[in-house]
C-alpha positions as CSV (number, residue, x, y, z in Angstrom):
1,X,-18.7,18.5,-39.5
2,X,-16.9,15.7,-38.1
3,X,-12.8,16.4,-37.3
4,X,-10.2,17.6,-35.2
5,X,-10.7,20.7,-34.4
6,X,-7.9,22.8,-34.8
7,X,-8.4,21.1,-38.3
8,X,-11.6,22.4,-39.0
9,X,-11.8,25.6,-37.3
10,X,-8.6,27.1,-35.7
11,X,-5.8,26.2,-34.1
12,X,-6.2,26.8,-30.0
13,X,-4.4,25.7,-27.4
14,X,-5.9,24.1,-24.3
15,X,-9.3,23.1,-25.8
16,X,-11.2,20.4,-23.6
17,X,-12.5,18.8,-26.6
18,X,-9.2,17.6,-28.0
19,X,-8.3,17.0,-24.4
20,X,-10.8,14.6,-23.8
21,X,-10.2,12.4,-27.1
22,X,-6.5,12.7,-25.4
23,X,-8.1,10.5,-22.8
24,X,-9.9,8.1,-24.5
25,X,-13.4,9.5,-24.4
26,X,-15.2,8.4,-27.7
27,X,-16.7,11.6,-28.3
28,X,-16.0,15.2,-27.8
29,X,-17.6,17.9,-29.1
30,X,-17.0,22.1,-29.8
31,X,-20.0,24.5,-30.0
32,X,-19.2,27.6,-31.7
33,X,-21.6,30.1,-30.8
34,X,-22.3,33.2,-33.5
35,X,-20.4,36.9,-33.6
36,X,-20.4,37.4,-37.8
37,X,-16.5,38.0,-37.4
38,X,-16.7,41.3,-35.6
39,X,-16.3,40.9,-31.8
40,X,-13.7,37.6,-32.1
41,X,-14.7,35.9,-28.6
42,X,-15.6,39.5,-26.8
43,X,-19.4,39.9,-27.2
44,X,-21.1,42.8,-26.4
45,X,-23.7,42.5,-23.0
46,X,-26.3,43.1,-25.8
47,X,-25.9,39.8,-27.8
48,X,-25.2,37.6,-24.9
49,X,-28.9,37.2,-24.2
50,X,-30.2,36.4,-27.9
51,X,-27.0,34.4,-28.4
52,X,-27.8,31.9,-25.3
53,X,-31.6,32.4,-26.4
54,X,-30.9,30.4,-29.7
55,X,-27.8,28.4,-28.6
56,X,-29.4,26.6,-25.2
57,X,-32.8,24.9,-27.2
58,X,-30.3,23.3,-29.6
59,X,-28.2,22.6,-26.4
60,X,-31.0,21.3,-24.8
61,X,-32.2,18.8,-27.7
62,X,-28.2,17.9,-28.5
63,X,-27.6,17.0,-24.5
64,X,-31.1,14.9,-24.7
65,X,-30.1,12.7,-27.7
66,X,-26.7,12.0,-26.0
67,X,-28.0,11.0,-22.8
68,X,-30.9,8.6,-24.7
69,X,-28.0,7.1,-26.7
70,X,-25.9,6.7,-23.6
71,X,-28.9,5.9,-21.4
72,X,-28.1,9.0,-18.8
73,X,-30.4,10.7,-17.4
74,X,-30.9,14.7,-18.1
75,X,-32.6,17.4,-17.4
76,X,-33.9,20.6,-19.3
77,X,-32.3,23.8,-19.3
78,X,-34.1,26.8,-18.3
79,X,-33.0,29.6,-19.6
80,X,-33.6,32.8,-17.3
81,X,-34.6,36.0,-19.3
82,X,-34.8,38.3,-16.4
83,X,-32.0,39.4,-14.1
């Protein structure tokens, strides 16, 4: 979904998206990563790993199609499973 995103999603003060289109950057962008309504922004240690488990591939393939399009450089994200 393309918008502001206190439009879209909530209102929030102090997001670096908006801040950054502030600026003049072309494009900013907000993940929202998933807690089905329960936990608001306070996960339980139990879902932080299988949260980052599906968030950082689609990180990974998002932050490779910006840098192709913007001709920078990147490099994959490992994510570490064990402590």
């Amino acid at each position: 979904t393309v918008g502001n995103s206190a439009a879209l999603l909530y209102a929030a003060s102090g997001a670096s998206d908006d801040w950054a289109k502030s600026i003049g950057i072309k494009y900013s962008y907000t993940f929202e990563l998933p807690d089905k309504g329960t936990y608001d922004f306070l996960l339980p240690a139990s879902d932080i790993l299988p949260v980052c488990e599906d968030f950082f591939p689609a990180f990974d393939v998002f932050a490779a199609k910006v840098a192709t399009c913007c001709g920078v450089v990147t490099t994959t994200i490992k994510l570490r499973t064990t402590p």
